[in-house]
C-alpha positions in Angstrom: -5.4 3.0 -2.7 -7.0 5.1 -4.8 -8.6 8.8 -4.5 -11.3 11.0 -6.5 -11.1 14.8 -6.5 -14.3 16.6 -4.8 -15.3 19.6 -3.3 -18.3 20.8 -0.7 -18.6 22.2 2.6 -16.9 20.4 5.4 -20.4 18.3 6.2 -20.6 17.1 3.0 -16.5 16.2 1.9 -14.9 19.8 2.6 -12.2 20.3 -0.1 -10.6 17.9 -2.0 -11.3 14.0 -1.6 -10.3 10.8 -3.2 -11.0 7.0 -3.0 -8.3 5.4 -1.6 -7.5 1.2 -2.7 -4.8 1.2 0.5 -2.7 -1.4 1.7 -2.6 -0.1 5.1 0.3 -3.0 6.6 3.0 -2.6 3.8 5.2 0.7 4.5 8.7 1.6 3.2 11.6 3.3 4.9 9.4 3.8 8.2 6.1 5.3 6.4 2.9 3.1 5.7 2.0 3.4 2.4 -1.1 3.0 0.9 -3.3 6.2 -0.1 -3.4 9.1 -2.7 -4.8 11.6 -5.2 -7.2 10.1 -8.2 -8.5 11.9 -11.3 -11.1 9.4 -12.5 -15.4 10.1 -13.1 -16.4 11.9 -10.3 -19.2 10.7 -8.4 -21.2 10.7 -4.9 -21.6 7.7 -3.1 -25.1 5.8 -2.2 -26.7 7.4 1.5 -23.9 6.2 4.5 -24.4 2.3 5.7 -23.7 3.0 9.1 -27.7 3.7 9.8 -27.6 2.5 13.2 -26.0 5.8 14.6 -27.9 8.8 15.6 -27.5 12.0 13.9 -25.9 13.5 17.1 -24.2 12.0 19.7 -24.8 11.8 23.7 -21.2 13.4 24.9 -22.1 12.9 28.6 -20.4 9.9 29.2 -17.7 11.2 27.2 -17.4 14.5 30.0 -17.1 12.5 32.6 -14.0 10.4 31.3 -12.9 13.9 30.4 -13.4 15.0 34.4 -12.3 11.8 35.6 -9.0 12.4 33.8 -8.5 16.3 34.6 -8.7 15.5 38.0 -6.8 12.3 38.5 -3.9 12.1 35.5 -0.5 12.5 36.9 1.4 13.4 34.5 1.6 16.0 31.3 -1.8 16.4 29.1 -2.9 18.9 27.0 -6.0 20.2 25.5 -4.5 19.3 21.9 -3.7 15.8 23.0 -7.1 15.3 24.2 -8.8 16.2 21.3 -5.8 14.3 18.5 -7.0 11.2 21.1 -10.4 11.6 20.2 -10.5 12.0 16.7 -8.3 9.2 16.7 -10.5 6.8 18.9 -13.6 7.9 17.0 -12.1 6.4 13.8 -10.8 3.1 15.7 -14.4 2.2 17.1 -14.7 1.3 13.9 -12.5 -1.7 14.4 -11.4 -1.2 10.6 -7.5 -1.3 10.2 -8.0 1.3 7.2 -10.2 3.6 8.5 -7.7 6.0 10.4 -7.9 10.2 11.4 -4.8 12.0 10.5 -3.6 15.2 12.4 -2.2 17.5 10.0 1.0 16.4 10.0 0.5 12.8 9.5 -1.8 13.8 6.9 1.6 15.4 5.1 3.5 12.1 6.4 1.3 9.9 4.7 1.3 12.1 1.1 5.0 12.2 1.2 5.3 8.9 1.9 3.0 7.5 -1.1 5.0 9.8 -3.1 7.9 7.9 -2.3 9.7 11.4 -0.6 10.3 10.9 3.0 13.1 10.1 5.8 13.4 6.8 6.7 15.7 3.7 6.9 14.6 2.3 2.9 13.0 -0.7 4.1 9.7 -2.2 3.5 8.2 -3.7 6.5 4.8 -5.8 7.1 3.4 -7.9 9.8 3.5 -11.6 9.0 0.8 -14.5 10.4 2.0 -14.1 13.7 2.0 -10.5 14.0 5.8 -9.9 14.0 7.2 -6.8 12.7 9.1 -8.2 9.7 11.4 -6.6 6.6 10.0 -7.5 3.7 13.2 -5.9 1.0 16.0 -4.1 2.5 16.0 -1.3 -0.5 19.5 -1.6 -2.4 21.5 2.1 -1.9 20.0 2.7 1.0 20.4 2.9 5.1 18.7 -0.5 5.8 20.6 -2.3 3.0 24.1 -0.7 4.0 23.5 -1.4 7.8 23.3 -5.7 7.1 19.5 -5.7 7.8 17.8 -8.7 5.7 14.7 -9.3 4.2 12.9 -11.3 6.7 14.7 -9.7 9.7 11.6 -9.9 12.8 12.2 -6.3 14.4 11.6 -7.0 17.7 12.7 -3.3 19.4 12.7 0.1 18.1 14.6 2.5 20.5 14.1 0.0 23.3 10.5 -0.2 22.9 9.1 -3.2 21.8 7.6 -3.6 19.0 4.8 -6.7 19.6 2.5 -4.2 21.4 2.9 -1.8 18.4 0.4 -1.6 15.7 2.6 -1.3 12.4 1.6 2.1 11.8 2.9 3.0 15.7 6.3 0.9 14.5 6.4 2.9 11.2 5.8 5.9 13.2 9.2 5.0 15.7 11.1 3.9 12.9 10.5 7.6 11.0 12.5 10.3 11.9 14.5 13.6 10.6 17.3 12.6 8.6 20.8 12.8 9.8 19.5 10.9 13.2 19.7 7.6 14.1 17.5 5.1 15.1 18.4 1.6 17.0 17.2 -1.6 16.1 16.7 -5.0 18.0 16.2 -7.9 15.1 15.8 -11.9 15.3 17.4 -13.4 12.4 16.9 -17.1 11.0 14.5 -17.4 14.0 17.6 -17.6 16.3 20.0 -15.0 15.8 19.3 -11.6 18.1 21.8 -8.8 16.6 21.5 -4.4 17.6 21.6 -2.3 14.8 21.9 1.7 14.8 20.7 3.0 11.2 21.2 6.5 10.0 18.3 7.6 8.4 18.2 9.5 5.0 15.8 11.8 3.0 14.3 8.9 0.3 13.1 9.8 -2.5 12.2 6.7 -5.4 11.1 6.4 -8.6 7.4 4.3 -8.4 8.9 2.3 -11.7 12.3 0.7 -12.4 12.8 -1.0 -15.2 15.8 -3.4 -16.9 15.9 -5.7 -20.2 16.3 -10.0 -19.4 18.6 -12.2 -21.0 16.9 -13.6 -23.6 15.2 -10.1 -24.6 12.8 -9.9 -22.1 11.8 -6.3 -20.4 11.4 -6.4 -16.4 9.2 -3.9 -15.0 8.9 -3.3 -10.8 6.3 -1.0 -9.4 7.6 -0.1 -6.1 3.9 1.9 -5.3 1.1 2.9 -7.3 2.2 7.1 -7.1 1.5 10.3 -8.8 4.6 9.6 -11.5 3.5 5.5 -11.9 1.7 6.3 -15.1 4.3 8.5 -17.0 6.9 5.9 -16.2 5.1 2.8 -17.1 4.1 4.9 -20.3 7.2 5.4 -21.1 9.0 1.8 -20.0 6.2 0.6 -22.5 7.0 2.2 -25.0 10.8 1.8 -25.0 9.9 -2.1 -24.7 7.8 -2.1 -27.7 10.2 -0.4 -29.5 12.8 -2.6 -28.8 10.9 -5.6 -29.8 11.2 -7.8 -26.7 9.7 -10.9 -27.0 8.1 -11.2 -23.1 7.7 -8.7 -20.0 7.7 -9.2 -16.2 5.6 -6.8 -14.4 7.2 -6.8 -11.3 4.5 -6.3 -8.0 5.8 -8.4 -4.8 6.1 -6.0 -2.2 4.3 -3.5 -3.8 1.5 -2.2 -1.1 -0.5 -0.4 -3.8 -1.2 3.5 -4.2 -3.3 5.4 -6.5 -6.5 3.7 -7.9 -5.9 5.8 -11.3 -2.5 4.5 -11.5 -4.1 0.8 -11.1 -5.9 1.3 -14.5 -3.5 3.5 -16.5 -1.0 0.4 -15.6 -3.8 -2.2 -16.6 -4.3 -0.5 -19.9 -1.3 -0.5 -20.8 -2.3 -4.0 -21.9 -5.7 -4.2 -22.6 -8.1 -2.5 -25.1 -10.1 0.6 -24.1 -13.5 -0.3 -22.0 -11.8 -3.7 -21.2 -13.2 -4.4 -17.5 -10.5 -3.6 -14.4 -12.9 -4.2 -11.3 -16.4 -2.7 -10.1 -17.1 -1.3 -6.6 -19.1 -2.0 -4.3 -21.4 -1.1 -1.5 -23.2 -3.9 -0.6 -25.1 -5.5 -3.6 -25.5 -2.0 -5.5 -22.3 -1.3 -8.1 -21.4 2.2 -7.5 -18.7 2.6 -9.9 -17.2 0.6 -12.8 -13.4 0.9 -14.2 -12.4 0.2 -17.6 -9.5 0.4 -19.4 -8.8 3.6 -21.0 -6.9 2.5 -24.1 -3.4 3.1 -25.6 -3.0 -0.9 -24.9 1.0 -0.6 -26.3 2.1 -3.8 -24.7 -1.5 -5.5 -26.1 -0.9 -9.0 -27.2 3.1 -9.1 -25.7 3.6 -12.4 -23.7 3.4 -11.2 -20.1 4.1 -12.8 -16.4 3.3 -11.0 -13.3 5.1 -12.0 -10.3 2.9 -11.9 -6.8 3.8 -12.3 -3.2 2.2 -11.5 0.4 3.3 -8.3 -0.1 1.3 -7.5 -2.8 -1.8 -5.6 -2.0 -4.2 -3.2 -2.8 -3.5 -1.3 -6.4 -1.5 -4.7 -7.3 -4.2 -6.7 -6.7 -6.3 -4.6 -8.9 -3.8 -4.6 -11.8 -2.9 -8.4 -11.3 -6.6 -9.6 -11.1 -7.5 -7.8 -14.2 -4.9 -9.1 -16.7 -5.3 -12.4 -15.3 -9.3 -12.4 -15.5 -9.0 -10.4 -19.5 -6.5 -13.5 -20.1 -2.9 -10.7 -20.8 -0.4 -12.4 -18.0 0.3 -15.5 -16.5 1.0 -15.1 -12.4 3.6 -16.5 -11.1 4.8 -16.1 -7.1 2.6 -16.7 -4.2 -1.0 -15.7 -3.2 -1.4 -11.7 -2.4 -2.5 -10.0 0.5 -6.1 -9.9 0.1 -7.3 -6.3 0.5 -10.4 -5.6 -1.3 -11.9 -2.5 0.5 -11.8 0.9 -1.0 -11.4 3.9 1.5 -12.3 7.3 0.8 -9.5 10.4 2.4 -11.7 13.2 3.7 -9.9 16.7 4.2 -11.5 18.0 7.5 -11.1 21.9 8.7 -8.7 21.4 11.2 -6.1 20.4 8.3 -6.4 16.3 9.5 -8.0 13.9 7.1 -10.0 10.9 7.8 -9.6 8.0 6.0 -12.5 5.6 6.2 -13.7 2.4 4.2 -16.5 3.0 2.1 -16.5 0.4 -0.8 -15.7 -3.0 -1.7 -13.9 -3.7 -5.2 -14.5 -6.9 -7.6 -12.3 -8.2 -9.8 -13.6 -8.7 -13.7 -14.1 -12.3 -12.8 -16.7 -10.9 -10.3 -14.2 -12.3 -7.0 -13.9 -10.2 -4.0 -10.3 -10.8 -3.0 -10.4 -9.1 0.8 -8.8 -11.5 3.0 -8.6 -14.5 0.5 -6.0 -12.8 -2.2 -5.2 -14.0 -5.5 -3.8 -17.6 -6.1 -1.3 -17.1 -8.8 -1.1 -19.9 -11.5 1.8 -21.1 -10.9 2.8 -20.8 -7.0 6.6 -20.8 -6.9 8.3 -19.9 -3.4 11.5 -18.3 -2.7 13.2 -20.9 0.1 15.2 -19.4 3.1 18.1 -21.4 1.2 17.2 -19.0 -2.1 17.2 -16.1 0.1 20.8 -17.3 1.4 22.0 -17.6 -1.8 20.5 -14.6 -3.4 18.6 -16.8 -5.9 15.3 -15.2 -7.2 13.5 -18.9 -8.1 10.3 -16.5 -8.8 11.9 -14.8 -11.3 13.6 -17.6 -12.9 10.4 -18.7 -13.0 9.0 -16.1 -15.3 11.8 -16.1 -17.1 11.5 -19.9 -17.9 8.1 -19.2 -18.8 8.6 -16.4 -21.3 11.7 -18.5 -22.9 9.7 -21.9 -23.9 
């Protein structure tokens, strides 16, 4: 995701705004990731594309649901309720999975949990093909990991409630909660194997960058999300590799769901020289906005392999499509996510945010990815016999690479 800082009156943006490049089915530790704060050129978009609606809408019909409901709904219901349901149903005609209204206090969900700073269960979850609520890295230190969950674990209950009805972000939103309490888990393993677990959950917070040298002199890299501290750690990680004279790096992105669109290019430039093409957005034909690299390229020129999987999405398509296209890394894993739609967060007076899609983004090659994802150039898969064994053939992969 990606966001840019503006102001005006609540009709036209009210208070701070940013574009968002969000990968809204990835989350970690119970909390979808996916959106946040950017600092590039500021800039208004072309009129609204939705010129089929009128400027004011009939709200008869809408009364009389309202009526219908007063009068007949047994059972609790507030004014607040009502209203939350609204908002939330207005956004949802859409029929966009990224276009969402936050109340308040999933609008302070949703910044903490970019930011890596919430309470949760330190897993990573996304919905596979068949719309199974699956764990895509059971974080290492942390509630998940220390309970025997698995990546690949299908979550098929949360607190008795299951979850194939749930949208992921109504599964995240179960699977959140205070720390110190506990929340109980129904999982199919291996496609056959139905096991209960009861996980604690803990206050999380993560650094966005982690970072280790190789055998063979080779720095590894991982960006976890794209998040307010991504570009002073990859700064720095860069830096310390360059120093140290390594001969290869491995930019670690599988499961990484994406984040801030200003991280996206701070991380690309760290290879490529300033006013090297990252992508273009978007609205329709017309080009709206164009990112370039913004220089201090200190890994320019230093053998690089970035590793891809179906969780990668969003920011790490951005980064991985533009050192492929501008020829600095070689990918290696399996074909991304595909989401190449920008959204832009709204701040609205009642202190909830709207987050609605509003661009398309293009990588330098001039593909649209959304839906389709990259194809790495070398597609290497981790077997359920490699996941057994705790063998990272993906990684051995880039290592191989780097070494010949």
């Amino acid at each position: 995701m990606s966001f840019e800082n503006k102001q005006g009156s609540t009709s036209s943006l009210l208070g701070k705004l940013g574009y968002l490049v969000v990968a809204g089915v990835i989350f970690v530790a119970g909390v979808g990731f996916g959106d946040g704060r950017l600092n590039l050129n500021l800039h208004r978009g072309p009129s609204p594309v939705a010129n089929g609606l009128p400027d004011k809408l009939n709200y008869a019909s809408l009364d009389e649901v309202y009526q219908a409901v007063k009068a007949n709904y047994n059972g609790d219901l507030n004014q607040s309720q009502i209203i939350d349901g609204l908002k939330h149903g207005l956004a949802a005609s859409a029929k966009d999975p990224y276009t969402v209204y936050f109340t308040a206090k999933e609008a302070k969900d949703f910044s903490d949990q970019l930011n890596n700073s919430f309470a949760g269960i330190g897993a990573r979850l996304s919905k596979d093909s068949d719309g199974n609520l699956i764990i895509g890295e059971a974080i290492a230190g942390f509630p998940a990991e220390k309970a025997g969950l698995k990546k690949q674990d299908i979550i098929i209950e949360v607190n008795g409630t299951q979850t194939s009805n749930l949208t992921l972000d109504d599964a995240i939103s179960k699977i959140r909660g205070p720390a110190s309490t506990t929340v109980k888990l129904k999982i199919v393993r291996d496609k056959s194997q139905t096991l209960d677990f009861a996980v604690v959950r803990q206050t999380i917070n993560l650094p966005s960058v982690t970072t280790k040298t190789l055998d063979g002199n080779i720095g590894y890299i991982q960006i976890g999300t794209f998040a307010n501290d991504t570009t002073s750690l990859m700064q720095k990680a860069a830096q310390q590799f360059k120093d140290a004279g390594v001969k290869g790096i491995v930019l670690d992105l599988r499961n990484d769901p994406g984040g801030l669109l200003e991280a996206a290019v701070n991380v690309s430039s760290l290879w490529l020289p300033q006013g090297t093409s990252v992508l273009q957005e978007r609205r329709g034909s017309t080009v709206t906005q164009s990112y370039a690299a913004v220089g201090s390229d200190t890994l320019h020129g230093v053998p690089t392999v970035v590793l891809i999987n179906e969780g990668s999405a969003s920011a790490s398509e951005i980064t991985a499509g533009a050192l492929h296209d501008n020829k600095a890394a070689r990918l290696i894993g399996t074909k991304s996510y595909g989401k190449g739609v920008v959204q832009q967060l709204i701040n609205l007076g009642d202190g909830g945010q709207l987050k609605v899609t509003v661009a398309s983004w293009y990588r330098p090659n001039g593909q649209n990815i959304n839906h389709k994802g990259i194809t790495p150039d070398d597609t290497v898969k981790i077997s359920d016999a490699d996941l057994k064994a705790t063998k990272d053939t993906q990684l051995d992969a880039a290592q191989a690479y780097l070494n010949k």
